[in-house]
N, C-alpha and C positions, 0 to 999 in steps of 0.2 A: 504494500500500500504506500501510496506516493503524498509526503507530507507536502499538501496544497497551502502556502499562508492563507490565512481567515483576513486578515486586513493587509491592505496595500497603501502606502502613502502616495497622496494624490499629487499630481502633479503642480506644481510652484509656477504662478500665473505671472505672466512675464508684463509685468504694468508698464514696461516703456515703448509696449507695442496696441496697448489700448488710447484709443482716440480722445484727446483732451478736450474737454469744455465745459463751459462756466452756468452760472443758473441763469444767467441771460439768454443762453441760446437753448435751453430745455424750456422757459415758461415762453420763449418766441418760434415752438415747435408746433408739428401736429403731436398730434394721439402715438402715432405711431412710431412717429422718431423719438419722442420721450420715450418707450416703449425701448427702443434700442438702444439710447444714448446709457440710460439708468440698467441696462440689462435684467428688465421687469420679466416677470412670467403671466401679465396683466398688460391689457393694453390701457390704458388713464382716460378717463372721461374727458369732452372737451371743456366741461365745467369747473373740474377739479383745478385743470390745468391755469380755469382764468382764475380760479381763488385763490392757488397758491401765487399765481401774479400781484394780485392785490395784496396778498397779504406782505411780499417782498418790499413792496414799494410804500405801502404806508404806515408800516410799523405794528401797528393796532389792528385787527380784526377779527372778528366773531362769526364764527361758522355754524349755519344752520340747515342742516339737513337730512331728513328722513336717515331712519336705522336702513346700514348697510350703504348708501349713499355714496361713503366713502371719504368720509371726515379723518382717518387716520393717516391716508394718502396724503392730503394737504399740509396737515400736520408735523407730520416727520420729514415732510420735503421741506417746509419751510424755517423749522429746525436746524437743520442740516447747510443751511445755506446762510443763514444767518450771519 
């Protein structure tokens, strides 16, 4: 019987060959280039994408929308960019 390893160490992602850019050019994207830029398994509403705009630009704002909506989207993006 042939001893298989159970885990393998994954491959070391080589960052100087992933595409740079800024939150200027994600919230001045579609759906689907946010989608690729952020390497989502989700493509972003185009709503989302105008919230966390606003939210960039004017500091303050309060998000209101239906459960599932997709308020934690907005949230962590505009977090993260700050």
């Amino acid at each position: 019987m042939e001893n298989k390893p159970v885990w393998t160490e994954p491959e070391i992602y080589d960052w100087s060959k992933h595409e740079r850019f800024t939150a200027d050019d994600i919230i001045n994207s579609k759906p689907e280039r946010v989608k690729q830029l952020l390497r989502l398994n989700f493509t972003p509403r185009p709503y989302q994408i105008r919230m966390a705009r606003a939210g960039l630009k004017k500091g303050n704002s309060l998000i209101c929308l239906q459960t599932g909506a997709g308020k934690t989207f907005v949230r962590i993006f505009i977090r993260f960019n700050l």
